[in-house]
C-alpha angles and dihedrals in degrees: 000000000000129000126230110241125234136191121227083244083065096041099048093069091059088070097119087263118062089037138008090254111098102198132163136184136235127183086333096312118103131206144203102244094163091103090059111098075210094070104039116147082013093282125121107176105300102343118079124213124261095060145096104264100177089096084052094043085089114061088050132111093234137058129247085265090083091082092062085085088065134078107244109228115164144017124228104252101229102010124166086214103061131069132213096252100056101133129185086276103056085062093091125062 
């Protein structure tokens, strides 16, 4: 299965806002978080939807696991995170 590619251009306007899609990006692959009560509004504590979180992964108080909850359903076009070999397997943790 492939994946459609999106810009961040593209992804920053599914930030709850803009649009009714709630996404957000890992490592290049981004994922539907509107079904999660956590990121209502497109808001999950102090990081908004329709960005790149993998910089902010960091300072939470969960692991990258935690995207295994969520249906991957895009790739970052471009992304630094990502190599050319990310196949439909390496979209879960």
């Amino acid at each position: 299965m492939t994946l459609p590619e999106y810009t961040l251009q593209q992804l920053a306007l599914r930030n709850g806002q803009d649009r009714d899609d709630i996404w957000v990006a890992y490592k290049g692959v981004i994922y539907d978080v509107q079904k999660s009560r956590l990121w209502r509004a497109g808001k999950h504590y102090e990081h908004w939807a329709g960005q790149d979180l993998t910089e902010e992964l960091k300072d939470a108080p969960h692991t990258a696991y935690v995207f295994d909850k969520f249906e991957a359903i895009g790739l970052v076009k471009n992304s630094v995170y990502r190599t050319t070999d990310a196949g439909p397997d390496n979209y879960k943790l």
